[in-house]
PDB file of N, CA, C and O in Angstrom, chain B, residues numbered from 101:
ATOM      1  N   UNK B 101       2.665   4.841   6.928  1.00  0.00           N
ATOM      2  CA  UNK B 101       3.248   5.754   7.888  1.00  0.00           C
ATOM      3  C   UNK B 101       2.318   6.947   8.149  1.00  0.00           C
ATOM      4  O   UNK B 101       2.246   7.517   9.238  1.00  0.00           O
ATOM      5  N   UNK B 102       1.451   7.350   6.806  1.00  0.00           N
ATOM      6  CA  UNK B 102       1.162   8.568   7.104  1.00  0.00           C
ATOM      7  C   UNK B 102      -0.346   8.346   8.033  1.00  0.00           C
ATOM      8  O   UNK B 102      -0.957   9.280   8.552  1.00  0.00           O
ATOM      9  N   UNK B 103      -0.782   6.813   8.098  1.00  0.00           N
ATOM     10  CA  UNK B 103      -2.400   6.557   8.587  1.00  0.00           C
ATOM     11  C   UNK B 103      -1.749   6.002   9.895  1.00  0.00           C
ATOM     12  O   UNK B 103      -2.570   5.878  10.804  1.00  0.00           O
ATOM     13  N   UNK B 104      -0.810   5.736  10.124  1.00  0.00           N
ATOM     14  CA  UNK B 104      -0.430   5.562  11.776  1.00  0.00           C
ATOM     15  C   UNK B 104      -0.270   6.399  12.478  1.00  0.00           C
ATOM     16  O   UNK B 104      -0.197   6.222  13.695  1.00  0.00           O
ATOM     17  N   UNK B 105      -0.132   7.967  11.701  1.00  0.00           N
ATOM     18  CA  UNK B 105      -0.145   8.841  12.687  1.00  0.00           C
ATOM     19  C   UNK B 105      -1.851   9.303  13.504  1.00  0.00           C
ATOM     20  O   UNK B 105      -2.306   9.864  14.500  1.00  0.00           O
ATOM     21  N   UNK B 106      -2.193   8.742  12.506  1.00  0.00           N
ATOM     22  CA  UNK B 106      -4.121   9.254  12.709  1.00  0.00           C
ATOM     23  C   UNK B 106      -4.686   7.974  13.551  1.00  0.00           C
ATOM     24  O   UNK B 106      -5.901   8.054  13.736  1.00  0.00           O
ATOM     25  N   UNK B 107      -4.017   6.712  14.146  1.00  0.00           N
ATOM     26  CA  UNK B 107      -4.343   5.907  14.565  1.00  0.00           C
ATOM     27  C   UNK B 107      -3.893   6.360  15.975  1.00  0.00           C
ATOM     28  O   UNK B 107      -4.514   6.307  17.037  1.00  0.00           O
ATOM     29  N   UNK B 108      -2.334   6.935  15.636  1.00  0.00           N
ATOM     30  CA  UNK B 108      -1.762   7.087  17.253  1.00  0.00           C
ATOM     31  C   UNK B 108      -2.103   7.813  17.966  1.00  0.00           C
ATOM     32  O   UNK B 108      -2.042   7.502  19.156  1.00  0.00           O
ATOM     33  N   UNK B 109      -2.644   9.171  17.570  1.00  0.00           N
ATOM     34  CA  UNK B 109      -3.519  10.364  18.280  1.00  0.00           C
ATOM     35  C   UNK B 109      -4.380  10.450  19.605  1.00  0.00           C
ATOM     36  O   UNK B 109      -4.392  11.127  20.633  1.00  0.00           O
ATOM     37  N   UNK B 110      -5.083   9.423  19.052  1.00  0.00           N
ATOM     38  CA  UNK B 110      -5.741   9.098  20.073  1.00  0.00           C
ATOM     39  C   UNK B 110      -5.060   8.785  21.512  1.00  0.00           C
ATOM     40  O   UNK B 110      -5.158   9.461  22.537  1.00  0.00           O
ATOM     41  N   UNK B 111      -4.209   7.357  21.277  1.00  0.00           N
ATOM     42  CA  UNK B 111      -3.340   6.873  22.143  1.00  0.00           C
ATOM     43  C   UNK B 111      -2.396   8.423  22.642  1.00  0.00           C
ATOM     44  O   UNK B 111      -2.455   8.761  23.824  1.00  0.00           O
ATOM     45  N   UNK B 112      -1.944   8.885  22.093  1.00  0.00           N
ATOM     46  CA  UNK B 112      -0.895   9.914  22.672  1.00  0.00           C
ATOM     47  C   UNK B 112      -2.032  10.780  23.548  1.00  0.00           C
ATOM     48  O   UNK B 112      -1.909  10.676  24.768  1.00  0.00           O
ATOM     49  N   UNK B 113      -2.956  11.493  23.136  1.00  0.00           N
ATOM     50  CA  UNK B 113      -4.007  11.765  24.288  1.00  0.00           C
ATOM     51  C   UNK B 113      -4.443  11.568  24.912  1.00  0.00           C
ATOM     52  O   UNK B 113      -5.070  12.379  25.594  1.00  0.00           O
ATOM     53  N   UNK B 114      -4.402  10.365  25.090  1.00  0.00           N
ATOM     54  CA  UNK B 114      -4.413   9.138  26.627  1.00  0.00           C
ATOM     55  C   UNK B 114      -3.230   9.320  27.355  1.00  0.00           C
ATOM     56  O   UNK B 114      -3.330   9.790  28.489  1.00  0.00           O
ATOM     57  N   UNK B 115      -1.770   8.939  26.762  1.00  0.00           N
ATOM     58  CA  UNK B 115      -1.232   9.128  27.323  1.00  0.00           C
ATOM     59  C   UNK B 115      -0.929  10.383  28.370  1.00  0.00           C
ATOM     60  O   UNK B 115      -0.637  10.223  29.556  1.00  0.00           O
ATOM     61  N   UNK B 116      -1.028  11.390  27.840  1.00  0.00           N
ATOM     62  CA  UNK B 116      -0.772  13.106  28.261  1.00  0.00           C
ATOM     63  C   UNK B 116      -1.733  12.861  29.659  1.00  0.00           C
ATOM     64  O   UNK B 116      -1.315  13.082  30.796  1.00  0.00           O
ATOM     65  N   UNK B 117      -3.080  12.369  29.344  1.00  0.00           N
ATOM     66  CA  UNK B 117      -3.949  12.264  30.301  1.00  0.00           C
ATOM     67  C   UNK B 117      -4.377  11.357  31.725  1.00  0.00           C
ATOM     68  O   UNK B 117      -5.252  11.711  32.516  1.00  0.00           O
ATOM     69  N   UNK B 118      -3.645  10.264  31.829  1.00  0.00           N
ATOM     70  CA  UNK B 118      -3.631   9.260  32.377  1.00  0.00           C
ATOM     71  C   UNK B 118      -3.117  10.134  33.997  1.00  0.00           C
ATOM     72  O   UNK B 118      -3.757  10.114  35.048  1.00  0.00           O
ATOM     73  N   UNK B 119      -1.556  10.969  33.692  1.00  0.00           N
ATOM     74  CA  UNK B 119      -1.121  10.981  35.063  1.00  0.00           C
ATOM     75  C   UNK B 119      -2.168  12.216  35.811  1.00  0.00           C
ATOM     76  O   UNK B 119      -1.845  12.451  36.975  1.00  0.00           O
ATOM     77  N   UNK B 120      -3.374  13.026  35.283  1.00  0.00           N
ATOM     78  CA  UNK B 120      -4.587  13.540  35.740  1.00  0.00           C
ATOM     79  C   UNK B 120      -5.192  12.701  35.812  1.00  0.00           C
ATOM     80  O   UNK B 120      -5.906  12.987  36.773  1.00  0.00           O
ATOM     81  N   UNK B 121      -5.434  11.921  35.536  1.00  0.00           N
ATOM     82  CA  UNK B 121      -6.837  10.586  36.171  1.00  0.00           C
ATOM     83  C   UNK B 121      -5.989  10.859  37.556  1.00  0.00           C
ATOM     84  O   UNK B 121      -6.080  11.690  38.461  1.00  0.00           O
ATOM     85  N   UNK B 122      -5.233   9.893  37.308  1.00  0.00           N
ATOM     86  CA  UNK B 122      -4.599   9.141  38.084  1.00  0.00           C
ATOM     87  C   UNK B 122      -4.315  10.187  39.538  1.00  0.00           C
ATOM     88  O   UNK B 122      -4.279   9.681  40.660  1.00  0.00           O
ATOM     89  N   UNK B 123      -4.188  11.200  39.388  1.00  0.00           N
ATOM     90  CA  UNK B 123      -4.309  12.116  40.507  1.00  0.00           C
ATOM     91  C   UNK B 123      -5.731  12.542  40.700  1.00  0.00           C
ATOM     92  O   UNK B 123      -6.046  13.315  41.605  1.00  0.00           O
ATOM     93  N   UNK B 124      -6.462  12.114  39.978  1.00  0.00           N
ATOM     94  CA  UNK B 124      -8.034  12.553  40.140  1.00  0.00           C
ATOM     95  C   UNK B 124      -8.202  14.303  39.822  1.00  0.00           C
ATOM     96  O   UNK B 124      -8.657  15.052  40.687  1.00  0.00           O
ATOM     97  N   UNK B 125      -7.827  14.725  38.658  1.00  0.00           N
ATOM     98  CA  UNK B 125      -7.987  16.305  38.780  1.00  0.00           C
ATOM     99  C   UNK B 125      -8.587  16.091  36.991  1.00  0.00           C
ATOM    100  O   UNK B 125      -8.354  17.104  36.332  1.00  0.00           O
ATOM    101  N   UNK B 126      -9.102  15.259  36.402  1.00  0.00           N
ATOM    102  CA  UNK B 126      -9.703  14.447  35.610  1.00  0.00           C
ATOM    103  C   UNK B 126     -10.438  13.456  35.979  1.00  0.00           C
ATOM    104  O   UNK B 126      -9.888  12.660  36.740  1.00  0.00           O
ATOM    105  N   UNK B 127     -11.921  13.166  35.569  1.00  0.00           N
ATOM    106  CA  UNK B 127     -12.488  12.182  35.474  1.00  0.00           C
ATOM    107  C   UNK B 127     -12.433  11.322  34.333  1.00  0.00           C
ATOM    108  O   UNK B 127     -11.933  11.825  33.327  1.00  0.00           O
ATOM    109  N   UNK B 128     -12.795  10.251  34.266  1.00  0.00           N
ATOM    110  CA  UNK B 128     -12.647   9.340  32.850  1.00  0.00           C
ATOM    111  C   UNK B 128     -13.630   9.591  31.649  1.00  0.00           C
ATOM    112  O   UNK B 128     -13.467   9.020  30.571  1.00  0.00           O
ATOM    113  N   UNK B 129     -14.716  10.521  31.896  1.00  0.00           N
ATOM    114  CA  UNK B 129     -15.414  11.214  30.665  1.00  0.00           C
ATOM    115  C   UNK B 129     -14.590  12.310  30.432  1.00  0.00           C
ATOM    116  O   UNK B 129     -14.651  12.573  29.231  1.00  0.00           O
ATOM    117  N   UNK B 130     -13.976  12.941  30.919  1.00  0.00           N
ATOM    118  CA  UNK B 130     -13.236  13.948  30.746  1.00  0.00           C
ATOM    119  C   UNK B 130     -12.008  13.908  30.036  1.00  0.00           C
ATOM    120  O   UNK B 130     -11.614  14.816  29.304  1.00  0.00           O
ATOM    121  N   UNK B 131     -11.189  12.459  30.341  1.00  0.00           N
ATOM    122  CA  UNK B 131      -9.862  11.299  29.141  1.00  0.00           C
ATOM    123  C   UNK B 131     -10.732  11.297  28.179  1.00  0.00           C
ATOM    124  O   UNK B 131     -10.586  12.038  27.207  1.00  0.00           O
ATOM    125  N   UNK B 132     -11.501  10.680  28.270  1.00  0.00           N
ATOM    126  CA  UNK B 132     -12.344  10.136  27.222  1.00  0.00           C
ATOM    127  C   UNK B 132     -12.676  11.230  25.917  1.00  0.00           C
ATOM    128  O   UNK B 132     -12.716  10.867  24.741  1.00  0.00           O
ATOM    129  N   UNK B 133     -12.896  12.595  26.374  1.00  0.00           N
ATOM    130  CA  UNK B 133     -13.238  13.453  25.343  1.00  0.00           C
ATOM    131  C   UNK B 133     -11.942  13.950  25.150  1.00  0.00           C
ATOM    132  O   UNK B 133     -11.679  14.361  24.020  1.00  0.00           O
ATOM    133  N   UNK B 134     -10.964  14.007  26.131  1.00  0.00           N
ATOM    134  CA  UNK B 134      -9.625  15.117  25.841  1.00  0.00           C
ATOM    135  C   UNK B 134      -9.771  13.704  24.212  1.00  0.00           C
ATOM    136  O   UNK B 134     -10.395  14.001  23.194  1.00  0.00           O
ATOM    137  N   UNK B 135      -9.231  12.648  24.345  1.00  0.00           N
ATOM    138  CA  UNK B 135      -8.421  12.005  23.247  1.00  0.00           C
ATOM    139  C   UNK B 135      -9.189  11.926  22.351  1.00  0.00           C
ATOM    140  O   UNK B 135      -8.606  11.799  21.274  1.00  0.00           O
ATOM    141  N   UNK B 136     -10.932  11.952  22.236  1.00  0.00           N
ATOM    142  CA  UNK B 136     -11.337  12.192  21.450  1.00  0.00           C
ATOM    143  C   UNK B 136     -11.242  13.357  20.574  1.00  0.00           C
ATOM    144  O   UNK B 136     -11.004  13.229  19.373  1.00  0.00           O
ATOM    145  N   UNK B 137     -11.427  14.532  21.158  1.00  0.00           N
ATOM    146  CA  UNK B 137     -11.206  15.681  20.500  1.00  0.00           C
ATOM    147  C   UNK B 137      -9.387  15.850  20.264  1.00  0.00           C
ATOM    148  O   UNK B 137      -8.936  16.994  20.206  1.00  0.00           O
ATOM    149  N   UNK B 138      -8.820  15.134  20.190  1.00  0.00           N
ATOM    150  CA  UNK B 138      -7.406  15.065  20.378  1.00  0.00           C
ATOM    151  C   UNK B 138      -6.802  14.933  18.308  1.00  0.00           C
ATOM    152  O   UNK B 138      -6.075  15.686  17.660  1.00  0.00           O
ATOM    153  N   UNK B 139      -7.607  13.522  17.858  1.00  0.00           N
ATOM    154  CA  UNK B 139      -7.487  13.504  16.817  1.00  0.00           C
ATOM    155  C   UNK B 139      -8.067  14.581  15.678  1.00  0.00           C
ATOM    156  O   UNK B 139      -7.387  14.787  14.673  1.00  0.00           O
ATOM    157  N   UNK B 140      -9.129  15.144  15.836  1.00  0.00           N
ATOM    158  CA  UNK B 140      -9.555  16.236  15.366  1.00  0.00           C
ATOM    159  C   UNK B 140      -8.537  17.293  15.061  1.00  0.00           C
ATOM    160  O   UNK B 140      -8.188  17.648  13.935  1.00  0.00           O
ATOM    161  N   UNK B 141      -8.113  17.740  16.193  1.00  0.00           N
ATOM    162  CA  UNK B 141      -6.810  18.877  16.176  1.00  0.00           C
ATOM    163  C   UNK B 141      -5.795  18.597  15.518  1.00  0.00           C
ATOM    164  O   UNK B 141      -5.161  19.305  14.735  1.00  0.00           O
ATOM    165  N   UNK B 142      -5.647  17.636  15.811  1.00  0.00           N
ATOM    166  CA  UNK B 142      -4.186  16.738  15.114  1.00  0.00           C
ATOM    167  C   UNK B 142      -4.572  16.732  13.873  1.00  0.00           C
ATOM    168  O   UNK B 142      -4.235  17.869  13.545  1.00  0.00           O
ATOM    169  N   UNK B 143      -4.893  16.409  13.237  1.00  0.00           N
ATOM    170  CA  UNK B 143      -5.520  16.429  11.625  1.00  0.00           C
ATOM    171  C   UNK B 143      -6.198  17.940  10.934  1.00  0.00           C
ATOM    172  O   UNK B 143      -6.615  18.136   9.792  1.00  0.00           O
ATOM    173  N   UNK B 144      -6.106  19.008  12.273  1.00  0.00           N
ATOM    174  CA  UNK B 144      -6.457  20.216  11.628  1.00  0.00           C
ATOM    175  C   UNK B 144      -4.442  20.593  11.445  1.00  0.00           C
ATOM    176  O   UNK B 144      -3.860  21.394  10.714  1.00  0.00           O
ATOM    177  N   UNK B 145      -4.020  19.805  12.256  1.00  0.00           N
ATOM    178  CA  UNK B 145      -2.723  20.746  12.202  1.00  0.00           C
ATOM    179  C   UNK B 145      -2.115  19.665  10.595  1.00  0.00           C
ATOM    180  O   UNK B 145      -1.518  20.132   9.625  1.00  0.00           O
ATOM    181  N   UNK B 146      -2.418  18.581  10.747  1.00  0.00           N
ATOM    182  CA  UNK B 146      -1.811  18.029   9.476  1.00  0.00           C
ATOM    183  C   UNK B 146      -2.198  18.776   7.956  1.00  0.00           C
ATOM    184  O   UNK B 146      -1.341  18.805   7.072  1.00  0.00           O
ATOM    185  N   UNK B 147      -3.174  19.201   7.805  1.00  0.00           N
ATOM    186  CA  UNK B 147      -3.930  20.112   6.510  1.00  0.00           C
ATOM    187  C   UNK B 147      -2.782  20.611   5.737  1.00  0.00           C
ATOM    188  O   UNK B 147      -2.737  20.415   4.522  1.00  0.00           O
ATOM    189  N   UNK B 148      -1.541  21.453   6.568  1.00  0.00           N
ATOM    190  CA  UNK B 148      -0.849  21.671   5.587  1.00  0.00           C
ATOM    191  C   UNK B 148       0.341  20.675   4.660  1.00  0.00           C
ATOM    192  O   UNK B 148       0.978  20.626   3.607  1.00  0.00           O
ATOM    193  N   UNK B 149       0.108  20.062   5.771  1.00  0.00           N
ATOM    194  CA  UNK B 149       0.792  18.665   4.852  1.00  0.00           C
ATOM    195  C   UNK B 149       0.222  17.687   4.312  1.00  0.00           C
ATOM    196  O   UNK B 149       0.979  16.879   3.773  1.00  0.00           O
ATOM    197  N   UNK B 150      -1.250  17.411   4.259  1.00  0.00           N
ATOM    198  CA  UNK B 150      -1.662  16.801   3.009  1.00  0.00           C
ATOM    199  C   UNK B 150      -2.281  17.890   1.783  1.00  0.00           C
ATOM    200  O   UNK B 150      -2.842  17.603   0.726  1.00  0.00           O
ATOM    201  N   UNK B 151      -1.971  19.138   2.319  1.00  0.00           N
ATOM    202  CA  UNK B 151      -2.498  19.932   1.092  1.00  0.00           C
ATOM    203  C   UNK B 151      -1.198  20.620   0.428  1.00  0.00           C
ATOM    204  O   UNK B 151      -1.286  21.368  -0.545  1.00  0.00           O
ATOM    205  N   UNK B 152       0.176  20.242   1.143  1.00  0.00           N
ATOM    206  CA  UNK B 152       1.100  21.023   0.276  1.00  0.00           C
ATOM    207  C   UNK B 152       1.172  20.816  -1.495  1.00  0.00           C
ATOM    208  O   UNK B 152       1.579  21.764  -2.166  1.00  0.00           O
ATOM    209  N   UNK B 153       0.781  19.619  -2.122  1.00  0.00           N
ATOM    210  CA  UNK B 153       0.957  19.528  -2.842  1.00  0.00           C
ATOM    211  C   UNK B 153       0.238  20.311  -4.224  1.00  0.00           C
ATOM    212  O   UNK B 153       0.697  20.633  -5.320  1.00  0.00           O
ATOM    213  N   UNK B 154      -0.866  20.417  -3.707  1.00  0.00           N
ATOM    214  CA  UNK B 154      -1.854  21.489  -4.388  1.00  0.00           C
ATOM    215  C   UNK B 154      -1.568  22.652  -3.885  1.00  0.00           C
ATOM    216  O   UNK B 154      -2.008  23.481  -4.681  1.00  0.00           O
ATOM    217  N   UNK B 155      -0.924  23.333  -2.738  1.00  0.00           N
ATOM    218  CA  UNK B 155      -0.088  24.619  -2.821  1.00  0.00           C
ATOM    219  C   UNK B 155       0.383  24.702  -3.652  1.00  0.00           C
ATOM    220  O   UNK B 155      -0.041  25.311  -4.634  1.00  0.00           O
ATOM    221  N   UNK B 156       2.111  23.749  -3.518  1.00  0.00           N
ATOM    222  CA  UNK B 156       3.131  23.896  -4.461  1.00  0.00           C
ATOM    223  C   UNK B 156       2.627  24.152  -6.370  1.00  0.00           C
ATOM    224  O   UNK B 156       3.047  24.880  -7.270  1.00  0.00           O
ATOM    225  N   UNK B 157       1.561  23.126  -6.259  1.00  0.00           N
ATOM    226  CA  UNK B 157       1.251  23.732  -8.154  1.00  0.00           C
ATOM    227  C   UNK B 157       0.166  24.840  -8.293  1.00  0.00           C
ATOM    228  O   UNK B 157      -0.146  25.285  -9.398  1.00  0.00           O
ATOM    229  N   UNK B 158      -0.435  25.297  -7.052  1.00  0.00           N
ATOM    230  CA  UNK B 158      -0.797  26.877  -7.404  1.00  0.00           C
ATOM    231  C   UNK B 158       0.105  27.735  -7.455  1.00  0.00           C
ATOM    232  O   UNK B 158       0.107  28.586  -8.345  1.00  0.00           O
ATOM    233  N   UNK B 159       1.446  27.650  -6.107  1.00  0.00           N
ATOM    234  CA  UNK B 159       2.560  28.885  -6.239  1.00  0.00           C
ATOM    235  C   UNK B 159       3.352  28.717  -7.631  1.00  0.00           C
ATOM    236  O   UNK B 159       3.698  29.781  -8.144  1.00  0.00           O
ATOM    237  N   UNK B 160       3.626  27.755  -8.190  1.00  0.00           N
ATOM    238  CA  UNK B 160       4.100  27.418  -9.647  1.00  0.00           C
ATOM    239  C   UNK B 160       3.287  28.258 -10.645  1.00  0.00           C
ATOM    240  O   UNK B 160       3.897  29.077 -11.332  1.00  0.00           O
ATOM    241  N   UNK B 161       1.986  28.122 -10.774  1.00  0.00           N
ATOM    242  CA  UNK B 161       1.351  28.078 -11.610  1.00  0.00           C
ATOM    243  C   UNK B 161       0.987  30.272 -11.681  1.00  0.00           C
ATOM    244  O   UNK B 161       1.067  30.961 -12.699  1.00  0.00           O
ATOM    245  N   UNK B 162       0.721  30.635 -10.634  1.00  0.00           N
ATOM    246  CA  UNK B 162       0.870  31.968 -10.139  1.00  0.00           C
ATOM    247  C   UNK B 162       2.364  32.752 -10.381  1.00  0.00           C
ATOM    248  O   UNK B 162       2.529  33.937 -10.671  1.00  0.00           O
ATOM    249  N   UNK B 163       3.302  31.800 -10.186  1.00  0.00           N
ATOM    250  CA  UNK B 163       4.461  32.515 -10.703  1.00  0.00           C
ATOM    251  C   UNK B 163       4.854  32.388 -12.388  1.00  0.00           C
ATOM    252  O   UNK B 163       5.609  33.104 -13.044  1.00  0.00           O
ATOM    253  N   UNK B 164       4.300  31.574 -12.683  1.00  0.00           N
ATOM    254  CA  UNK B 164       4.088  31.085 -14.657  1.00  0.00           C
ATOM    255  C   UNK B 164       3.660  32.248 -15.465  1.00  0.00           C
ATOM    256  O   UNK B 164       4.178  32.780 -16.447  1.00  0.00           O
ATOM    257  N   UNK B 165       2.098  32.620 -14.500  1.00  0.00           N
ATOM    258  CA  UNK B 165       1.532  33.465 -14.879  1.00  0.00           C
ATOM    259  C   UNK B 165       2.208  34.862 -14.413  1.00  0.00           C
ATOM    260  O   UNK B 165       2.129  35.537 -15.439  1.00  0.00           O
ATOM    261  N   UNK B 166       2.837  35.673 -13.410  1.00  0.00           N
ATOM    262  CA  UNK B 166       3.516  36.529 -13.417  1.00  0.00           C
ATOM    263  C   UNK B 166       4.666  36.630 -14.279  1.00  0.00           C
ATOM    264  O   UNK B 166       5.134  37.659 -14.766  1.00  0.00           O
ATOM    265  N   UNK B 167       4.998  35.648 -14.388  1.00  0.00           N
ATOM    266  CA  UNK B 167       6.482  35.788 -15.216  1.00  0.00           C
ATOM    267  C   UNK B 167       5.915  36.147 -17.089  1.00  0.00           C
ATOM    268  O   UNK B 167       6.386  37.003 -17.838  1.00  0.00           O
ATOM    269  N   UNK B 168       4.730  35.092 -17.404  1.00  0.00           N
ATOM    270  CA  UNK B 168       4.304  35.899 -18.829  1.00  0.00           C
ATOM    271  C   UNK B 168       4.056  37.069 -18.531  1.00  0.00           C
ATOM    272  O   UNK B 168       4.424  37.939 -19.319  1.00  0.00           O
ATOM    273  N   UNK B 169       3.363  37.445 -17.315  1.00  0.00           N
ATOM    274  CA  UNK B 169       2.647  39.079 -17.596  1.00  0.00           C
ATOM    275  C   UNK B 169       3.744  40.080 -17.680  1.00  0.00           C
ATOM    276  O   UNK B 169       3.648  40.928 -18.567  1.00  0.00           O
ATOM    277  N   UNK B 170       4.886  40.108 -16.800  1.00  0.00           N
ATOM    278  CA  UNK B 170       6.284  40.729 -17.210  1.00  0.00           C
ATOM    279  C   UNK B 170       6.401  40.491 -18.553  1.00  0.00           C
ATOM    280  O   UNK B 170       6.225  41.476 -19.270  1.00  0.00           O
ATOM    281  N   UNK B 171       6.668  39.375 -19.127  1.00  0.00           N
ATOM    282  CA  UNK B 171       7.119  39.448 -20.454  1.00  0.00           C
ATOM    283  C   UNK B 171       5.796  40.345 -21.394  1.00  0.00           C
ATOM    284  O   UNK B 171       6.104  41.131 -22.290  1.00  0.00           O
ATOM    285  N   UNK B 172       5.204  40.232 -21.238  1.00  0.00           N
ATOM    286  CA  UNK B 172       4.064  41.370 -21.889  1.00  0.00           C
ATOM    287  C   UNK B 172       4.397  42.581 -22.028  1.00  0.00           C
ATOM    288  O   UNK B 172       4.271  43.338 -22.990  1.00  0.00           O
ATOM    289  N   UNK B 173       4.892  42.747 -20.873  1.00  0.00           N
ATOM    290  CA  UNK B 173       4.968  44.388 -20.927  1.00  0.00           C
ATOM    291  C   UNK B 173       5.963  44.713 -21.182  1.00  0.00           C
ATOM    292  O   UNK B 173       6.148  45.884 -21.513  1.00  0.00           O
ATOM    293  N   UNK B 174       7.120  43.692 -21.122  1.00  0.00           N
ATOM    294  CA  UNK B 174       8.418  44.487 -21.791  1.00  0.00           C
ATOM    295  C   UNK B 174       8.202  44.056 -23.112  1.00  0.00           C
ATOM    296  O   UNK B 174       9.090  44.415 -23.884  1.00  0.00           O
ATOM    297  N   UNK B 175       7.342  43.433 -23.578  1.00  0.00           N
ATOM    298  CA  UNK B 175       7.681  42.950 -25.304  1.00  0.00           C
ATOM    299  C   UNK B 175       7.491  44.254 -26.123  1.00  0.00           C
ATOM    300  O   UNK B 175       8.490  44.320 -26.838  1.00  0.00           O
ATOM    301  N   UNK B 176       6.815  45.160 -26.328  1.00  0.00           N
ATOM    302  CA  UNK B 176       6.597  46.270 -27.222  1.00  0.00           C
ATOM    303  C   UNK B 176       6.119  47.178 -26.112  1.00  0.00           C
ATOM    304  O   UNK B 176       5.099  46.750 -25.572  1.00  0.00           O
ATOM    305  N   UNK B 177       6.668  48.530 -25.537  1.00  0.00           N
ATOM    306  CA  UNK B 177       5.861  49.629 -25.588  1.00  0.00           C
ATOM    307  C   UNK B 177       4.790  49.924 -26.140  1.00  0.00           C
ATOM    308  O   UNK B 177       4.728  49.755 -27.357  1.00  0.00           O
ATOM    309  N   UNK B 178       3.514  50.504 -25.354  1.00  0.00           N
ATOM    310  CA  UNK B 178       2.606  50.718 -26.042  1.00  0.00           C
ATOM    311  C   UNK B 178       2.638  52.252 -27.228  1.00  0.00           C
ATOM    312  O   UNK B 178       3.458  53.061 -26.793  1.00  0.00           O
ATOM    313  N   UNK B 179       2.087  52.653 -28.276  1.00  0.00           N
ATOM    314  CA  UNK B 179       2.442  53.651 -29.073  1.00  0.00           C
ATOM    315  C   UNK B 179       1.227  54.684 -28.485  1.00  0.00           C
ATOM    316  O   UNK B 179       0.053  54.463 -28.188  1.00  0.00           O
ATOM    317  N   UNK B 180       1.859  55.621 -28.465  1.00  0.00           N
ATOM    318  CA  UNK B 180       1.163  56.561 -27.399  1.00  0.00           C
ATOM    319  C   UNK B 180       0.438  57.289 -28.952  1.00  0.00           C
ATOM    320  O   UNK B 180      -0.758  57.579 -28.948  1.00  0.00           O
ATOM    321  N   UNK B 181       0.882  57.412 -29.602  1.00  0.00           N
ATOM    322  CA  UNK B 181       0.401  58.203 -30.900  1.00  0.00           C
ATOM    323  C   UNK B 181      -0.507  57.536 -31.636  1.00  0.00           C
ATOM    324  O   UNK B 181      -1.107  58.227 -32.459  1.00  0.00           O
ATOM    325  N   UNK B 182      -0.800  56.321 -31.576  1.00  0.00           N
ATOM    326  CA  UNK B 182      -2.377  55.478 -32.134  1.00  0.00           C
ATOM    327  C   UNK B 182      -3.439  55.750 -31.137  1.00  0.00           C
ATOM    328  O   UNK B 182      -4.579  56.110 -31.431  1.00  0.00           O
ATOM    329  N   UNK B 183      -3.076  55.592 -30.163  1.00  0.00           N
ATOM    330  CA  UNK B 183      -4.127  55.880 -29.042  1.00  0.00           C
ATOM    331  C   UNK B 183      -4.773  57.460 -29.152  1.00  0.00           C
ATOM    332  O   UNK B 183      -5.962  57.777 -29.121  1.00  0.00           O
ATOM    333  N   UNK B 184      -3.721  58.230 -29.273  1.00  0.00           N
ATOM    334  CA  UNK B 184      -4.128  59.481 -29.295  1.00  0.00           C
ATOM    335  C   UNK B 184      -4.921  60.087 -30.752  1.00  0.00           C
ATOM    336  O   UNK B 184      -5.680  61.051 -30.848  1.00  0.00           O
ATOM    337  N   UNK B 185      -4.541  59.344 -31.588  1.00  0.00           N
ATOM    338  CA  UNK B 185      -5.035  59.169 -33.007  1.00  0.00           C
ATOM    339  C   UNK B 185      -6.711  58.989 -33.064  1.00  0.00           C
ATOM    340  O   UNK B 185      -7.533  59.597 -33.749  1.00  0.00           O
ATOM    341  N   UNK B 186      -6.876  58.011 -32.163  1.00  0.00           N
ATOM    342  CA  UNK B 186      -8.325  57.438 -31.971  1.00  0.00           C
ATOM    343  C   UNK B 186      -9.504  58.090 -31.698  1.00  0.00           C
ATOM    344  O   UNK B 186     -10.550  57.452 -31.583  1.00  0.00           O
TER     345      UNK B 186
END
């Protein structure tokens, strides 16, 4: 399902383009590159959906790590009187 969409691209940019031929306000090098450059775009817009998955375990992994660093700082106050000792 997900490699038929990268097959159909093309075709759907033909389609869009055909009823400009067909009125002549397009030439056929001109179809020819719209659907070429058609799949390109289409696959810049897919990025976030073949990369959600490596999102989802950085935002996990970023909130793992915020949630220990809270617990850090509420675990003990620091002692203001060793420091000042030093």
């Amino acid at each position: 399902m997900s490699h038929g969409n990268t097959l159909l691209a093309p075709l759907v940019a033909l389609i869009l383009c055909v009823p400009q031929y067909i009125h002549q306000t397009l030439s056929l090098g001109e179809v020819t590159q719209a659907a070429a450059a058609f799949a390109p775009v289409q696959g810049a817009f897919n990025w976030l959906v073949d990369n959600y998955p490596r999102l989802a375990e950085w935002a996990s992994s970023a909130s793992r790590v915020d949630v220990l660093l809270f617990g850090l700082d509420m675990l003990a106050p620091p002692d203001e009187t060793r420091a000042e000792a030093s």
